[in-house]
Legacy VTK file of the C-alpha trace (Angstrom):
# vtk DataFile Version 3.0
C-alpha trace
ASCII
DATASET POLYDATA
POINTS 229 float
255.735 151.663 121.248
256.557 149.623 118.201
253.630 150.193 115.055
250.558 148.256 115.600
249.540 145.462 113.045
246.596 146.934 111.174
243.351 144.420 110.623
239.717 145.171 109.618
238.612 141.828 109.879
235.857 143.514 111.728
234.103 146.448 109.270
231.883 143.746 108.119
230.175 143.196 110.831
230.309 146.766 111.694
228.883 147.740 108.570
225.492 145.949 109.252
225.095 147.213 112.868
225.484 150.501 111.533
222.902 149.858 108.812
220.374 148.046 111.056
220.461 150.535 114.178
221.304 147.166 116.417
223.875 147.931 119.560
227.349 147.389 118.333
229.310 144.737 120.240
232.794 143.505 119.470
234.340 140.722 122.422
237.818 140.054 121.494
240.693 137.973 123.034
243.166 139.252 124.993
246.003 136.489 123.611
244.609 137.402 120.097
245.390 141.207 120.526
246.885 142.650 117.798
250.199 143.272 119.718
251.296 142.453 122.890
254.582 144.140 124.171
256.737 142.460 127.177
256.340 142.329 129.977
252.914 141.218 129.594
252.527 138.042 128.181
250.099 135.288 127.626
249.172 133.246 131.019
247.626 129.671 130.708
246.381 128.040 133.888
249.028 126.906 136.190
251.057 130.030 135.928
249.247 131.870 138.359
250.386 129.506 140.859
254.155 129.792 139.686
254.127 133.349 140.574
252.629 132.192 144.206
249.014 133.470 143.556
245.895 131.032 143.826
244.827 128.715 141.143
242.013 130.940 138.734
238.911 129.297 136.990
239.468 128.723 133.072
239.654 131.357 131.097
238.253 132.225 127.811
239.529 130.398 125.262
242.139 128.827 127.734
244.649 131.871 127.870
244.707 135.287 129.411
247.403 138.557 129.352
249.119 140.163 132.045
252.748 140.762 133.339
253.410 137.780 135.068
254.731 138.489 138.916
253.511 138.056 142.728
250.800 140.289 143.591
253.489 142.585 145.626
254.026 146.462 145.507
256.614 147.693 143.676
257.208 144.788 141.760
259.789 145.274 139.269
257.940 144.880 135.904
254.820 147.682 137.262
254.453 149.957 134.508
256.073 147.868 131.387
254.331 145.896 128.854
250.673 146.570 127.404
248.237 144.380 124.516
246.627 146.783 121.386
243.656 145.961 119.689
243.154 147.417 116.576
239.705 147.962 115.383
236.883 149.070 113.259
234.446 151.721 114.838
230.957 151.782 112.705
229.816 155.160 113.360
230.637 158.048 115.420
229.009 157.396 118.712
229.846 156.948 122.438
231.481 153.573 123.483
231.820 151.669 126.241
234.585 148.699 127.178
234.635 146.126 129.521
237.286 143.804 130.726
236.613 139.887 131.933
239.691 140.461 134.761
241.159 138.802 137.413
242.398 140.854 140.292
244.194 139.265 143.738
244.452 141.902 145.894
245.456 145.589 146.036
248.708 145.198 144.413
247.450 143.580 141.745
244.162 145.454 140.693
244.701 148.200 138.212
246.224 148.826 134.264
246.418 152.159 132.275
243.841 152.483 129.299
243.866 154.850 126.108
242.012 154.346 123.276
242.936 156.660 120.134
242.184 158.835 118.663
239.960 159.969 121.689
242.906 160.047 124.312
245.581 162.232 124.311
248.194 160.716 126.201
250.748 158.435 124.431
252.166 156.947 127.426
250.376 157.416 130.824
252.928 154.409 132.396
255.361 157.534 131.605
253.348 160.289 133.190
251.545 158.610 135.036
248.211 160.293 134.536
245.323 159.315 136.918
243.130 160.279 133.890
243.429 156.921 132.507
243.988 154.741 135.557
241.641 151.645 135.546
241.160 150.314 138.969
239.611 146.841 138.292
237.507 145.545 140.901
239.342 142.954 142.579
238.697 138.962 142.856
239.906 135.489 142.993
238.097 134.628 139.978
237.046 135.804 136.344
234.134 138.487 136.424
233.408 141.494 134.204
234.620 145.413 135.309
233.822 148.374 133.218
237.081 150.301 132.268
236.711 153.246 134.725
238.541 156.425 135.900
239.980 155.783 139.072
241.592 159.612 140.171
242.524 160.748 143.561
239.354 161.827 144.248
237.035 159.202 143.379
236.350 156.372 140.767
234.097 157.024 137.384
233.179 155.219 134.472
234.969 155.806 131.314
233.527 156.753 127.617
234.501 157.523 124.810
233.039 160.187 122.054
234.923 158.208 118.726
234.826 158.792 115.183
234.184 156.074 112.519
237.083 154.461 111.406
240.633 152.986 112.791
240.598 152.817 117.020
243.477 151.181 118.839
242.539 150.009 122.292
245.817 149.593 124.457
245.797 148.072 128.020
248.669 149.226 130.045
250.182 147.533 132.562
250.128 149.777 135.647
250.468 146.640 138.459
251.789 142.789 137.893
249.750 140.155 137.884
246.549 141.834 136.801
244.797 139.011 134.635
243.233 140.162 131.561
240.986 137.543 129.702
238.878 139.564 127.149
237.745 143.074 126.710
234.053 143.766 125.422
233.285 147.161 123.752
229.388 148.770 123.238
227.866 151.686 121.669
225.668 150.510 124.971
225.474 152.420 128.428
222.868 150.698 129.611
224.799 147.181 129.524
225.286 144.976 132.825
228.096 143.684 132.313
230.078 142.258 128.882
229.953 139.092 126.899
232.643 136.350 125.960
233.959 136.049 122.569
231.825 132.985 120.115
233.862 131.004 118.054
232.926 133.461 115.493
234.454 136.054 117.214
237.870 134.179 117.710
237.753 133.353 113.887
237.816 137.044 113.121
240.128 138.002 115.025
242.773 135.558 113.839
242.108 136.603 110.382
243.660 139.122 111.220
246.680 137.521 110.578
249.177 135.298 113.064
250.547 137.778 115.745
253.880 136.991 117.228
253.502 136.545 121.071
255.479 135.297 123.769
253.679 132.743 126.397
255.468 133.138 129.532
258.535 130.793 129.980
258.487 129.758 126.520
259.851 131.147 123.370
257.966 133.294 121.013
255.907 132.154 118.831
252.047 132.733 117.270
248.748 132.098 119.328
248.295 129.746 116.648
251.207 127.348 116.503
250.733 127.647 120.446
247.068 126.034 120.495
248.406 123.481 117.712
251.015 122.273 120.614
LINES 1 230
229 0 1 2 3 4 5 6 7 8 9 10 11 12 13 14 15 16 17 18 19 20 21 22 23 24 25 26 27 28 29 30 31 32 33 34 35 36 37 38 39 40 41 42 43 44 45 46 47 48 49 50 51 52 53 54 55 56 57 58 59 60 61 62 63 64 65 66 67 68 69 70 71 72 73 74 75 76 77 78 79 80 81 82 83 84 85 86 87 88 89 90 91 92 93 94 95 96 97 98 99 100 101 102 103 104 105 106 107 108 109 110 111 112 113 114 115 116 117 118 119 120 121 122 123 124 125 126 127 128 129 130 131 132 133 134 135 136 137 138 139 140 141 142 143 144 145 146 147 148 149 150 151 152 153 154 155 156 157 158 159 160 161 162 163 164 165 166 167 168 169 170 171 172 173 174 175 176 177 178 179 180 181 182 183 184 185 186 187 188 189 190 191 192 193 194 195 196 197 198 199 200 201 202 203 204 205 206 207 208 209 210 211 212 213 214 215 216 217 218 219 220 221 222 223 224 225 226 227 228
C-alpha cells in the first residue's frame, strides 16, 4: 500500500465538537477519498449497467467507488483495490462508521475494513481475516449499513476505541461490484442510520488537496478536472 496523502482539513470542525460536547459526525465522499488504489475506481451512473448489473438511483454527489465487475464469484479483481480516508479524530472516544452502499446480490455484498491505529491487520485481503469482514446488507438501491463483523459464526457491529489524532479509514475490496457512495463516522451508538455529505462537507474534503483517481474506462485524472468535464 502506497503512503496515504495526509489532510486535516477536518480538526476545525473537530475542535468545536470536542469543546461543545455535541456528537461528532464527519460524512465524506467516497470519490473524494484521500487515495483510491486500482482496482477500485470511481463509478458514475451508466457503468453499472456496462458490467451487466441493473441501473442504481443517483448517487451522492453523482459518483461512487468500487471495483468495477459482474456481480459473479470469483471474479478476477476480488480482493484488489481499496479507498483511504485520512482523518482527524477529536477526542479519544468510541466511533462508529457507516457506509451509503449498494449491494446486488451475494457475490457482490461485502469489503474488508481497518481503521488505524485501532486495527492490527495491515492487509486482511492477504490473510483474509474474518475479523474485519463487512458484509453489507444487500440491495438494488442506495441505503445506509453499519460497518459490521461478519465471522463464521455470526454478524456484529463494529467499534472502535480511538485515540485523538491521525485515523486512516481504508475500505477493502473483498467482492466486485460492491458500490460504495459515502461513509459516515459517529462518536454515536445510538444513531439510525448515517447522513450524506452538505456541500460543506464536499468543500472540506477537497481542500484537502486534488487526489489523482482513475474513473473507470478513462484515464487518470483528479475528481476535480473530472466534474469540470
Amino acid at each position: 500500500m502506497g503512503r496515504v496523502a495526509k489532510a486535516f482539513v477536518w480538526a476545525a470542525a473537530a475542535t468545536s465538537v470536542a469543546l461543545t460536547g455535541a456528537a461528532f459526525e464527519l460524512a465524506l465522499e467516497a470519490e473524494l477519498a484521500n487515495e483510491i488504489a486500482e482496482p477500485m475506481v470511481i463509478g458514475v451512473p451508466g457503468d453499472e449497467i456496462d458490467q451487466g448489473g441493473a441501473g442504481v438511483d443517483e448517487p451522492s454527489n453523482g459518483a461512487w467507488v468500487w471495483a468495477p465487475g459482474p456481480p459473479v464469484a470469483g471474479d478476477a479483481i476480488d480482493h484488489k483495490g481499496h479507498v483511504s480516508f485520512v482523518v482527524e479524530i477529536p477526542e479519544d472516544d468510541t466511533y462508529y462508521i457507516w457506509g451509503s452502499v449498494v449491494a446486488w446480490d451475494g457475490n457482490s455484498d461485502s469489503f474488508w475494513v481497518t481503521v488505524t491505529p485501532a486495527d492490527d491487520d495491515p492487509n486482511p485481503q492477504a490473510s483474509q481475516d474474518t475479523f474485519y469482514r463487512w458484509g453489507v446488507q444487500q440491495g438494488p438501491a442506495w441505503h445506509w449499513d453499519r460497518v459490521n463483523q461478519w465471522l463464521n459464526a455470526g454478524t456484529f457491529d463494529r467499534e472502535w476505541e480511538l485515540p485523538a489524532g491521525e485515523a486512516v479509514i481504508t475500505i477493502w475490496t473483498r467482492e466486485a461490484a460492491t458500490m460504495l457512495d459515502t461513509i459516515w463516522i459517529t462518536d454515536s451508538q445510538g444513531a439510525a442510520q448515517g447522513e450524506l455529505p452538505t456541500d460543506a462537507d464536499r468543500d472540506a474534503q477537497l481542500k484537502g488537496g486534488p487526489k489523482a483517481v482513475e474513473p473507470d474506462g478513462k484515464a487518470t485524472t483528479t475528481w476535480a478536472g473530472l466534474k469540470a468535464r
